[in-house]
Every structure is written in structure tokens, then in C-alpha cells.
Phi, psi and omega in degrees: 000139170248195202263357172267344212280137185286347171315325206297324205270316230250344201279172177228015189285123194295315188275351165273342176322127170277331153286331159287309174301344186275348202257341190288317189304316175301279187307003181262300168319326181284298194305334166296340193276316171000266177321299188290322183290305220294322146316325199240001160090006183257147164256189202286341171268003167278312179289015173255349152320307177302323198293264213318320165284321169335304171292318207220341183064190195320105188235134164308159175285322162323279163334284174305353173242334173282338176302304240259331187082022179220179208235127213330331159318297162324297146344257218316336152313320225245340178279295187315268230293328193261327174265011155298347209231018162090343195280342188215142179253114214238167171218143124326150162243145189307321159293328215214078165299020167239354170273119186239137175266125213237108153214169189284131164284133179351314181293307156327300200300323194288328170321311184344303190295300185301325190274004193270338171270336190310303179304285166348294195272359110347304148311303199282324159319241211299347195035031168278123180276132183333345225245281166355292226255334127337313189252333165281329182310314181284330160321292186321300198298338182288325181281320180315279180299007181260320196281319210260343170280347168263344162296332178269325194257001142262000000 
């Protein structure tokens, strides 16, 4: 069906859902990742926690929970969890005790190197071509921001 079909809006058909394919599409997409984090001792919200230290070094919990879209309940578990297993470190900061600070431990960083094939064998997973992965990446971010300007505006 498409958005001319007069069906299209009105269907309740489980497979027409746009929220069902985005929820199949995530857990399917989770589940690849699955086999590759499970090498490196990760689950898939830790290692996107690792991707953001990665990226940015030493980050407020703040910061690091607004990247991630998600919300400090959700975090701190998952930061408590990653520095029981050494990878990470949490602080005060120093200007600011009510503000805790997240960077990677020796042990993190070196993950790093082991985790440098996960996209790529991903690809190969999925036969999805650079190009492919591109242009959905940009469809998503595009949907994201149109669902969070509507989100805002109730």
C-alpha cells in the first residue's frame, strides 16, 4: 500500500504498520549483532555506550544519555554493569559533584581494536552494500527527526 492508497491510513493490518517494521527491523538488526558483541563480552546497549566513549572520550552521564536518547535510569545500570566488568569509570566532577563523568578504562579502550570489524561483518551478515546502509541510515535519521518534531508538538 502506498500513502495515495485511501486504505493506507486508516489500515490496522499488523504488516502495514510502520512501527511494526521499524520494531522487526531493530530486533532482527539486534539479533546480528548478537554473535559479534558476544565475542567481546558485550550486550548491544553496552557496546553503543562504548561507541560514544569512543567517539568523544571522557563524557558527562548526561551527555552520554542524551547521545544514546535514552534516559538516566536506563544509563546508570548499564555504566554500573560496564565498570564492574573494568571497561569503564565513573566520577565526580570536579567543578561540578552533582555531575558524573564516564570514560573508558585501559581495558575499554583496547576493546576498541577487537570491536573495529563489528560494522563491516555486519554488512557481510546482512549483504547489505555501503551504499544500502546509507541511504537507510538517512531515511531513519529523517524519520527520527519528523517522529521527535511530533512528539514535541503534543
Amino acid at each position: 500500500m502506498t500513502n495515495e492508497d485511501p486504505a493506507f491510513e486508516g489500515s490496522l493490518l499488523l504488516d502495514d504498520q510502520l512501527c511494526f517494521a521499524l520494531y522487526a527491523a531493530q530486533r532482527a538488526v539486534t539479533a546480528a549483532y548478537r554473535p559479534l558483541l558476544d565475542d567481546l563480552g558485550l550486550t548491544y546497549p553496552q557496546y553503543l555506550v562504548l561507541l560514544v566513549l569512543w567517539e568523544r572520550g571522557e563524557t558527562s552521564v548526561k551527555e552520554l544519555a542524551r547521545a544514546l536518547r535514552l534516559d538516566y535510569g536506563t544509563v546508570s545500570p548499564l555504566l554500573k554493569r560496564l565498570e564492574g566488568a573494568g571497561l569503564v569509570r565513573r566520577e565526580r566532577a570536579a567543578g561540578d559533584e552533582r555531575s558524573v563523568l564516564v570514560a573508558c578504562t585501559g581495558r575499554g579502550e583496547e576493546l576498541r581494536e577487537r570491536a573495529a570489524c563489528i560494522p563491516g561483518a555486519l554488512l557481510t551478515t546482512t549483504g547489505l552494500g555501503a551504499q544500502e546502509v546509507a541511504g537507510l541510515r538517512e531515511a531513519l535519521w529523517k524519520l527520527t527527526e519528523r517522529a521527535d518534531m511530533a512528539a514535541d508538538r503534543h
